[in-house]
FIRO-88929 format. One record per residue (C-alpha): residue number from 0; residue in three letters; x, y, z. Coordinates in nm, 3 decimals. Example, Ala and Ser with C-alpha at 12.3 -4.5 7.8 and 13.67 -1.06 7.14 Angstrom:
BEGIN
R    k    r       px       py       pz
R    0  ALA    1.230   -0.450    0.780
R    1  SER    1.367   -0.106    0.714
//
This chain:
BEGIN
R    k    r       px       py       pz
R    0  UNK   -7.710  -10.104   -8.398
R    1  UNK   -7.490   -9.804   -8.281
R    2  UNK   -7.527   -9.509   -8.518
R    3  UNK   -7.140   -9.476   -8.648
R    4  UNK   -7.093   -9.356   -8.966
R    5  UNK   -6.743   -9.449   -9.159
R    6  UNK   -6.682   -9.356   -9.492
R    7  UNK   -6.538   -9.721   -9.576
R    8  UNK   -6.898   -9.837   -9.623
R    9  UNK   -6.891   -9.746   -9.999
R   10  UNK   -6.529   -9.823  -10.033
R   11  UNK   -6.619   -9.783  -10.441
R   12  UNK   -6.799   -9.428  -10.399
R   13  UNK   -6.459   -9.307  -10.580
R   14  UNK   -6.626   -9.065  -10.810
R   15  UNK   -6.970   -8.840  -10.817
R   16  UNK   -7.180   -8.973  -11.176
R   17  UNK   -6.889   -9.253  -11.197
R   18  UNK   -7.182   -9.532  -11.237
R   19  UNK   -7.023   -9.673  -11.511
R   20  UNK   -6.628   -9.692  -11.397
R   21  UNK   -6.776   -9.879  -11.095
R   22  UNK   -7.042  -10.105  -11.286
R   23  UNK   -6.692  -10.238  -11.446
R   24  UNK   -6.535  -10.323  -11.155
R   25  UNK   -6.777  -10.534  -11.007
R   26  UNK   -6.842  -10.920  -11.068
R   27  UNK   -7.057  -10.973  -11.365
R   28  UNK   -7.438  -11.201  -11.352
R   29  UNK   -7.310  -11.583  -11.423
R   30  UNK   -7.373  -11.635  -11.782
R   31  UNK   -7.558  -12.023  -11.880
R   32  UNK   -7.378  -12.227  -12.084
R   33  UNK   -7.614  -12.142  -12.417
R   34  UNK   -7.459  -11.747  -12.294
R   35  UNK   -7.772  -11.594  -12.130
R   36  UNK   -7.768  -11.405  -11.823
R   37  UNK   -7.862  -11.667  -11.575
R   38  UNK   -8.116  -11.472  -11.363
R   39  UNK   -8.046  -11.464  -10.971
R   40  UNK   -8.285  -11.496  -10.715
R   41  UNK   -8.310  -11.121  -10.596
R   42  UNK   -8.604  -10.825  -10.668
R   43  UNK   -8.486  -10.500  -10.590
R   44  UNK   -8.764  -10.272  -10.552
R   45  UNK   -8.755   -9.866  -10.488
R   46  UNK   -9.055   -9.617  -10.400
R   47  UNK   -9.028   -9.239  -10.442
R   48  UNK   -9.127   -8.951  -10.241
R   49  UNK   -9.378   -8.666  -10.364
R   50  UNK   -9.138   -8.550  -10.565
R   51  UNK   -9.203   -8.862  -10.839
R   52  UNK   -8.887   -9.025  -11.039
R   53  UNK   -8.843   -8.731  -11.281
R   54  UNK   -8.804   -8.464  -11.044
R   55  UNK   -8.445   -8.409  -11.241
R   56  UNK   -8.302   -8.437  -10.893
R   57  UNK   -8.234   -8.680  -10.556
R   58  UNK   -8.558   -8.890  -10.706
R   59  UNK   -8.423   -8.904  -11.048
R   60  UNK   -8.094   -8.994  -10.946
R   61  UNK   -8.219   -9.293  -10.694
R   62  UNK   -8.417   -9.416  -10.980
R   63  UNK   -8.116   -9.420  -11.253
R   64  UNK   -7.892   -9.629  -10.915
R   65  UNK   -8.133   -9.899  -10.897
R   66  UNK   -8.215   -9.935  -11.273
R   67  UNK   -7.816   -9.974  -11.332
R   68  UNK   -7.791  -10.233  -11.078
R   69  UNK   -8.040  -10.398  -11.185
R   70  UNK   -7.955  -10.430  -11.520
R   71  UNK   -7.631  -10.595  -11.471
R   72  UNK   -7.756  -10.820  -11.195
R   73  UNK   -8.013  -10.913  -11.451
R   74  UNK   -8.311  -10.897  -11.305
R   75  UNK   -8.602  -10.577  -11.348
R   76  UNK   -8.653  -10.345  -11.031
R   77  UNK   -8.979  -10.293  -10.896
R   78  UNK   -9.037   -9.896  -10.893
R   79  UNK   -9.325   -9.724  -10.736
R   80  UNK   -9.457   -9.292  -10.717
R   81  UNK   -9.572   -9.149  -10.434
R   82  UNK   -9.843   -8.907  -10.525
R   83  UNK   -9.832   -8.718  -10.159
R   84  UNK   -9.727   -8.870   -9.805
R   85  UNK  -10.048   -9.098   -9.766
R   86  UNK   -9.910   -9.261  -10.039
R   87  UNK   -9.562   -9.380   -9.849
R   88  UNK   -9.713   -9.658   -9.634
R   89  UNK   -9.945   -9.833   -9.885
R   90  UNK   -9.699   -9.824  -10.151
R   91  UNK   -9.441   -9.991   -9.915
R   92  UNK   -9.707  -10.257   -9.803
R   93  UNK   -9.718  -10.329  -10.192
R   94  UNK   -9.393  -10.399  -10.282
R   95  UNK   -9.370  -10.588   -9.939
R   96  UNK   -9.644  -10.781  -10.103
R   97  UNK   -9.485  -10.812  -10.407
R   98  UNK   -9.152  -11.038  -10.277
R   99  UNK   -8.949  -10.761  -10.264
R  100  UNK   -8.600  -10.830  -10.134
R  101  UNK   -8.493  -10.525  -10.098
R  102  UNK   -8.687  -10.166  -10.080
R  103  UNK   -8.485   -9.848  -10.181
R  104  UNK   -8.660   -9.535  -10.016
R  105  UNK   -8.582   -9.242  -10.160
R  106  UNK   -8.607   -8.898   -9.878
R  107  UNK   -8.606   -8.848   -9.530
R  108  UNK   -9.023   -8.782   -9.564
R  109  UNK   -9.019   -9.170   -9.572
R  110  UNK   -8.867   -9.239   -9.284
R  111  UNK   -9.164   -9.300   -9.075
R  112  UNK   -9.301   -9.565   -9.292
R  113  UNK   -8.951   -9.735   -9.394
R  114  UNK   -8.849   -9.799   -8.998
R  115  UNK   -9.234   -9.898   -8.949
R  116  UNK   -9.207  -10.169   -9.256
R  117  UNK   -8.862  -10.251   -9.167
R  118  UNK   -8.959  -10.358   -8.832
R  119  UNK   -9.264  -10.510   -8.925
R  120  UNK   -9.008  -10.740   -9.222
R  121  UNK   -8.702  -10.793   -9.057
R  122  UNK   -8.659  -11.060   -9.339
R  123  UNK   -8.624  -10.753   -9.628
R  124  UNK   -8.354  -10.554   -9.662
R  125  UNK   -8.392  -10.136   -9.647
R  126  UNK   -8.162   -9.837   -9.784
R  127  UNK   -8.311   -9.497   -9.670
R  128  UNK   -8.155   -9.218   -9.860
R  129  UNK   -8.133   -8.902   -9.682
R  130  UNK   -8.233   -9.001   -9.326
R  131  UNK   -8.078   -9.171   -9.061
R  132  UNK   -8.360   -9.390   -8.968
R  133  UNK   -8.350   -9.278   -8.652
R  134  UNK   -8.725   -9.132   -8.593
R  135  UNK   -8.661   -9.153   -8.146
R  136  UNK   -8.321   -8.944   -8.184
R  137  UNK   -8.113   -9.216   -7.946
R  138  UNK   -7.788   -9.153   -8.164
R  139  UNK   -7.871   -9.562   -8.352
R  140  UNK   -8.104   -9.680   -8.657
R  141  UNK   -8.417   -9.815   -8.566
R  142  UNK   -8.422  -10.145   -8.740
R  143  UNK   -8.106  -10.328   -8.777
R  144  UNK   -8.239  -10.371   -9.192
R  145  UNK   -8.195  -10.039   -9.259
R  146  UNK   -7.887   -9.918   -9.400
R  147  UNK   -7.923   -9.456   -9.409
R  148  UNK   -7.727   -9.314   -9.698
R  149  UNK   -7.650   -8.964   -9.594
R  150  UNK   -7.447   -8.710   -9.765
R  151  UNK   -7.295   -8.379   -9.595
R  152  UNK   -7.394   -8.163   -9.853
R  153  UNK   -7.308   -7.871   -9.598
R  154  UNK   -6.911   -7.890   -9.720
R  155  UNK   -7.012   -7.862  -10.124
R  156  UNK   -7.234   -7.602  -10.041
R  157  UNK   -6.922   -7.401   -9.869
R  158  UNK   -6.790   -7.402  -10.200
R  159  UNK   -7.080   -7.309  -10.398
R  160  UNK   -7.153   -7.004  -10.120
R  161  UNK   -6.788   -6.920  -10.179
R  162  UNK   -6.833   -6.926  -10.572
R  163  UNK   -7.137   -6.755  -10.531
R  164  UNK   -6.993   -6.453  -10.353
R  165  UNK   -6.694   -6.400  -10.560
R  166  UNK   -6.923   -6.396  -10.839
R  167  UNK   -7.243   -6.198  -10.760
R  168  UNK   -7.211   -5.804  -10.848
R  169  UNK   -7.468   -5.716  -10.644
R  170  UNK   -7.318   -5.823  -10.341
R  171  UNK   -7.647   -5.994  -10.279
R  172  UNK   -7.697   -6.383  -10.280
R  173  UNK   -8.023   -6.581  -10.164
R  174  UNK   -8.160   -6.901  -10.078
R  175  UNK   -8.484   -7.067   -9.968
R  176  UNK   -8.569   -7.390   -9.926
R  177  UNK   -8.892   -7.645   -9.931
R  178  UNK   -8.904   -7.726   -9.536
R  179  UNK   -8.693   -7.693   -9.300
R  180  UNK   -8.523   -8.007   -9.207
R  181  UNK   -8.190   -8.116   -9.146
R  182  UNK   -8.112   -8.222   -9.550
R  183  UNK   -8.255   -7.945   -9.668
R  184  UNK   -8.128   -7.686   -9.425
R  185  UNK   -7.749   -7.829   -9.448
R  186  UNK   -7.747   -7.730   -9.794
R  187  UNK   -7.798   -7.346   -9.705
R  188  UNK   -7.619   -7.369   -9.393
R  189  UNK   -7.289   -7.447   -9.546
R  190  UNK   -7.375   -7.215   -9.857
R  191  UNK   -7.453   -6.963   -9.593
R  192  UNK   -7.101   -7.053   -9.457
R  193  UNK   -6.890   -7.038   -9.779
R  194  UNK   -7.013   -6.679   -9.810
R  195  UNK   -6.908   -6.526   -9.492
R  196  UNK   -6.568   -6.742   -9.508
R  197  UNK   -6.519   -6.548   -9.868
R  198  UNK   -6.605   -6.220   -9.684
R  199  UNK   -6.381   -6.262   -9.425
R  200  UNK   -6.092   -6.349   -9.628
R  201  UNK   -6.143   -6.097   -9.920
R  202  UNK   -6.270   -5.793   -9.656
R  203  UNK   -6.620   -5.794   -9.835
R  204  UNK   -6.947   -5.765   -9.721
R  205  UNK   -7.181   -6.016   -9.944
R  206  UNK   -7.505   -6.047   -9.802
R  207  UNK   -7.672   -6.367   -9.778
R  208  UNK   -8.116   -6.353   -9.763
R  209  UNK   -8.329   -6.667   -9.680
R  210  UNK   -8.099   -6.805   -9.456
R  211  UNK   -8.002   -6.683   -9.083
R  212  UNK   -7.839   -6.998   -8.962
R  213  UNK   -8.109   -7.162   -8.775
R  214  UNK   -8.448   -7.039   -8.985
R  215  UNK   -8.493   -6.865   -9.316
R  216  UNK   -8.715   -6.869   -9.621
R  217  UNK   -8.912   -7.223   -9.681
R  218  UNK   -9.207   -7.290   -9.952
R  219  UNK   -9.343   -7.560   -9.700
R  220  UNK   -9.324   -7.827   -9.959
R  221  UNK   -9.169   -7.983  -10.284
R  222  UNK   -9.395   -7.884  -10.535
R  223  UNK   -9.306   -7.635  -10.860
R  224  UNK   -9.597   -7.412  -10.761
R  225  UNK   -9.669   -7.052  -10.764
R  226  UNK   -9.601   -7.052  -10.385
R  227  UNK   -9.244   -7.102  -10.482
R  228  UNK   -9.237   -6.871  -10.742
R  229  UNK   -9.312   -6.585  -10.527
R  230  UNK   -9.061   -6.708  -10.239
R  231  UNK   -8.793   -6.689  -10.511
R  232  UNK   -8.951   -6.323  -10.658
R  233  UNK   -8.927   -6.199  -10.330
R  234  UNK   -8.560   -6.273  -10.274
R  235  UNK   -8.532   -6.155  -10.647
R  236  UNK   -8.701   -5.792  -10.554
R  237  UNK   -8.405   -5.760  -10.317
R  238  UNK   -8.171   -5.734  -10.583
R  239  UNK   -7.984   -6.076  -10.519
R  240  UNK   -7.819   -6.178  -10.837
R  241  UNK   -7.745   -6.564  -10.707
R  242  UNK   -8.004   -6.787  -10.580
R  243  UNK   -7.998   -7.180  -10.454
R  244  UNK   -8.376   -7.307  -10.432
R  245  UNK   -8.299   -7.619  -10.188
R  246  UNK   -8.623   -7.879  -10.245
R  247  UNK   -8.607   -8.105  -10.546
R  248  UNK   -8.868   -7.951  -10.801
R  249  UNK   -8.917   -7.577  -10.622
R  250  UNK   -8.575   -7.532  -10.878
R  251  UNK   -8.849   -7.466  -11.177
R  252  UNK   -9.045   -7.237  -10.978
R  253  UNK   -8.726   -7.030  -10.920
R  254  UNK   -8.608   -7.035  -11.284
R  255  UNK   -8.955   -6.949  -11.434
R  256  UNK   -8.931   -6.597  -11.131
R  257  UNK   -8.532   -6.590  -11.279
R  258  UNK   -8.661   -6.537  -11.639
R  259  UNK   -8.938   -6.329  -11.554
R  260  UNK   -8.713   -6.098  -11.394
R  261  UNK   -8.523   -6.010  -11.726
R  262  UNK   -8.160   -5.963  -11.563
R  263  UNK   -7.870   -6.118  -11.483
R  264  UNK   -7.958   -6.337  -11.229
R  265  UNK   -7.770   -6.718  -11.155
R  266  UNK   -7.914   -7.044  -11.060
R  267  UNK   -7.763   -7.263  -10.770
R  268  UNK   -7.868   -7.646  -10.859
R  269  UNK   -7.889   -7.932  -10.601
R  270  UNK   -7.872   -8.320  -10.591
R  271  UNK   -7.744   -8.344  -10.951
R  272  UNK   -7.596   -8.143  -11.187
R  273  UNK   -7.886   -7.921  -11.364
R  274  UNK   -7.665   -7.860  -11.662
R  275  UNK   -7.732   -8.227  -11.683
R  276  UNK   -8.050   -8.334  -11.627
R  277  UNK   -8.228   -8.051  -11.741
R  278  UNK   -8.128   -7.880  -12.002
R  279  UNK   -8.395   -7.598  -12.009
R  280  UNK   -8.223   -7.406  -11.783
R  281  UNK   -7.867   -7.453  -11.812
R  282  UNK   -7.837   -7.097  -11.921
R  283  UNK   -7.919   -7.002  -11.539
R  284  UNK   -7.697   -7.226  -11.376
R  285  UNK   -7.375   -7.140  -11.226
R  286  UNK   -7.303   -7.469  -11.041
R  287  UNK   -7.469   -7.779  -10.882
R  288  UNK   -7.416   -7.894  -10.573
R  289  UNK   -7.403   -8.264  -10.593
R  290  UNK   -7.516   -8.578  -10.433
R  291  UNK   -7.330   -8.901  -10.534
R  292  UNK   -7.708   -9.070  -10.499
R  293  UNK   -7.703   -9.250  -10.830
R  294  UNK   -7.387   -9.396  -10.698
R  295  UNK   -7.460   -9.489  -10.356
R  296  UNK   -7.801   -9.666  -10.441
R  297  UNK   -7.622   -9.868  -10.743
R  298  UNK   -7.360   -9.959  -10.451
R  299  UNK   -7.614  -10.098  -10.205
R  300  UNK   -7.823  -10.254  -10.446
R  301  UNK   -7.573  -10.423  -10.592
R  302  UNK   -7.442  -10.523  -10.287
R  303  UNK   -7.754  -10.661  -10.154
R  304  UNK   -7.786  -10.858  -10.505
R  305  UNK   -7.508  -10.973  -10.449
R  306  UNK   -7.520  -11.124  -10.080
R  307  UNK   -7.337  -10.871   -9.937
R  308  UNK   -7.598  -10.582   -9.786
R  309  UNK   -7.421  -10.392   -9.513
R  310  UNK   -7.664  -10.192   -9.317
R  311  UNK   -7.368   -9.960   -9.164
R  312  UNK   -7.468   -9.613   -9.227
R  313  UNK   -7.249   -9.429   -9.526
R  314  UNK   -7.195   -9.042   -9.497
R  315  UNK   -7.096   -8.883   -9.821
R  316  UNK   -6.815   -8.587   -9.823
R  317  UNK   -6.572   -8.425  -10.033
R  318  UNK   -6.285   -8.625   -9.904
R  319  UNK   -6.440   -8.955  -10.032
R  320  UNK   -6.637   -8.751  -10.320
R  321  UNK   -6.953   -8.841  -10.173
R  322  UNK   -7.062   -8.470  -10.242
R  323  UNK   -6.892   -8.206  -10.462
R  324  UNK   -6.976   -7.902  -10.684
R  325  UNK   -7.047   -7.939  -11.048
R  326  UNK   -6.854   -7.733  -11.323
R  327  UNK   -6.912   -7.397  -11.427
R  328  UNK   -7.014   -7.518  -11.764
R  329  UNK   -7.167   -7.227  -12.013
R  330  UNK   -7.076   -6.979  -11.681
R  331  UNK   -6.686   -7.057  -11.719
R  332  UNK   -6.619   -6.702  -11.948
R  333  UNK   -6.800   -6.550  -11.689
R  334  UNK   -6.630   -6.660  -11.371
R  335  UNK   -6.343   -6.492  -11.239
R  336  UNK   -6.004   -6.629  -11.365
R  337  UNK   -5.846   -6.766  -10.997
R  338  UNK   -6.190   -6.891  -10.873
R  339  UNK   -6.124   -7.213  -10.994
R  340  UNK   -5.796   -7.255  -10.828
R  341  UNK   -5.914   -7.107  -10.479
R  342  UNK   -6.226   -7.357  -10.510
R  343  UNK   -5.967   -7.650  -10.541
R  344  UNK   -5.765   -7.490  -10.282
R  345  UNK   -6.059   -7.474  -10.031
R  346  UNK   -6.142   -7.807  -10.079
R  347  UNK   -5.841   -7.943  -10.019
R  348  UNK   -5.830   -7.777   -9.668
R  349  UNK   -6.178   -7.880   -9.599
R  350  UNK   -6.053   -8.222   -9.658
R  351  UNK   -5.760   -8.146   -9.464
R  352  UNK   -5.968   -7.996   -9.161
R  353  UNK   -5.789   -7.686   -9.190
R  354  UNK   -6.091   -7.521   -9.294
R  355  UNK   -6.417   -7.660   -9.017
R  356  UNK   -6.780   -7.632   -9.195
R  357  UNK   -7.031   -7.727   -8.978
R  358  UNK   -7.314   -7.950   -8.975
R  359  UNK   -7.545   -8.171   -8.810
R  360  UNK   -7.289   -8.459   -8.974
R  361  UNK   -6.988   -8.295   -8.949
R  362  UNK   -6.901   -8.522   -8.622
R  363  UNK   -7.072   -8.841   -8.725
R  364  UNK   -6.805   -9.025   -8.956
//
């Protein structure tokens, strides 16, 4: 299978958290004649990375896909935690085990052990969020079962860099990340981006820390830890006054440093909106940057429950609202007045290609 992404693959993916405008859209279970649900023949099944299912972020938001397309193709999803990475391999052999007919695996620290099952069950059908699937780098997937969900979270980020430097007062924005790989670092490469496209049209000089443009400031895993906590104090004792922890749960770590601080300092969310999903710190949080996950994994499923699994890969963006930036929610006061409207304008030239962010997926629509 070539490796060719087009952004037709989720030709519903019309709106980021629009589960529920596309659940109505799509044909409904067969009802019996005494007006139950006549169960289909199909067991979706989904296993998690490290981060576990309420990680309030790319986990969390694979889980809530599959449980919504399960529930109105009416049948119950299998759903399995990974503890650590020893745990990705047996708990695929499980649900393998366990008649799954499709297996949902959710971050690219799967990879390994969805192409290795997907080869070894050519018979079950695979989505891989956040990886390409393609583990000997020859531009295809690796098993023709696999379809990668990929999102280029580089051109929402431009906007939240862009937001972040209009808004800081410092003049002083960081970033760090769990590890560095491609998904992770895309995030602070186009919020890296955003800033020094805001400094070179306003004739500022925001500095960005944790992020150079090819290595920065990583935790070396996904955990909420104290590790994290002093990654994000450290960027803190340099007086930034805007920080975007990039890594799933490392977010907490970050907030508790934020609060221990005792000033002014604003939260960056990723995956989902953080207003959202976790309420504890929606005082910090200027923006999200956002994943449609929760929509793309309800797409595929459903598909695949359906008949209809289409392993071509699907790159999220802002043109097909794939990825986007959350609102400004209690920060909106605080914000300056003609943000919004330059955000909206920026996007639109993004879209437009007047405006080039750059990423490892920039070129592969």
């Amino acid at each position: 299978m070539t490796f060719t992404f087009k952004k037709a693959a989720f030709g519903g993916l019309a709106t980021l958290g629009a589960v529920a405008l596309l659940a109505g859209c799509a044909s409904a279970p067969e009802e019996s004649t005494d007006g139950a649900t006549e169960a289909i023949d199909f067991q979706p099944c989904m296993v998690s990375d490290a981060g576990g299912f309420d990680d309030k972020s790319f986990n969390q938001l694979g889980f809530e896909g599959i449980t919504k397309a399960a529930d109105e193709l009416g049948v119950e999803a299998i759903t399995v935690e990974s503890q650590s990475e020893t745990d990705y391999a047996p708990n695929l052999t499980s649900l393998v085990d366990q008649g799954c007919d499709l297996i949902v695996t959710v971050g690219f620290a799967l990879s390994a052990a969805t192409v290795e099952s997907a080869l070894a069950n050519p018979d079950i059908e695979y989505v891989i969020i956040d990886d390409a699937a393609d583990n000997d780098f020859d531009g295809t997937v690796d098993s023709e079962n696999i379809k990668p969900i990929l999102f280029d979270t580089a051109q929402a980020a431009f906007l939240a860099g862009y937001a972040a430097a209009d808004f800081t007062t410092t003049k002083t924005v960081g970033t760090f990340g769990g590890m560095n790989f491609p998904t992770v670092s895309i995030f602070m490469d186009g919020f890296k981006q955003g800033v020094d496209y805001y400094n070179e049209q306003k004739g500022k000089g925001v500095t960005v820390l944790g992020w150079d443009g090819t290595d920065g400031l990583f935790t070396g895993g996904f955990e909420a830890n104290d590790t994290a906590r002093q990654v994000a104090q450290g960027l803190i004792d340099q007086n930034v006054d805007v920080l975007l922890p990039v890594g799933g749960p490392i977010y907490q770590s970050a907030a508790a440093a934020i609060r221990e601080a005792d000033r002014d300092i604003a939260l960056i969310g990723v995956d989902a909106d953080f207003t959202e999903t976790d309420p504890s710190v929606a005082d910090l949080v200027l923006t999200s940057i956002l994943k449609g996950i929760d929509v793309g994994t309800y797409e595929a499923v459903l598909a695949a429950g359906q008949g209809e699994f289409d392993a071509t890969p699907f790159i999220g963006t802002l043109e097909n609202e794939g990825v986007g930036i959350a609102p400004f929610h209690d920060f909106e006061s605080k914000v300056s007045d003609s943000l919004q409207g330059e955000l909206d304008d920026l996007k639109a030239a993004i879209i437009a290609g007047d405006v080039q962010v750059k990423s490892y997926l920039a070129n592969a629509e």
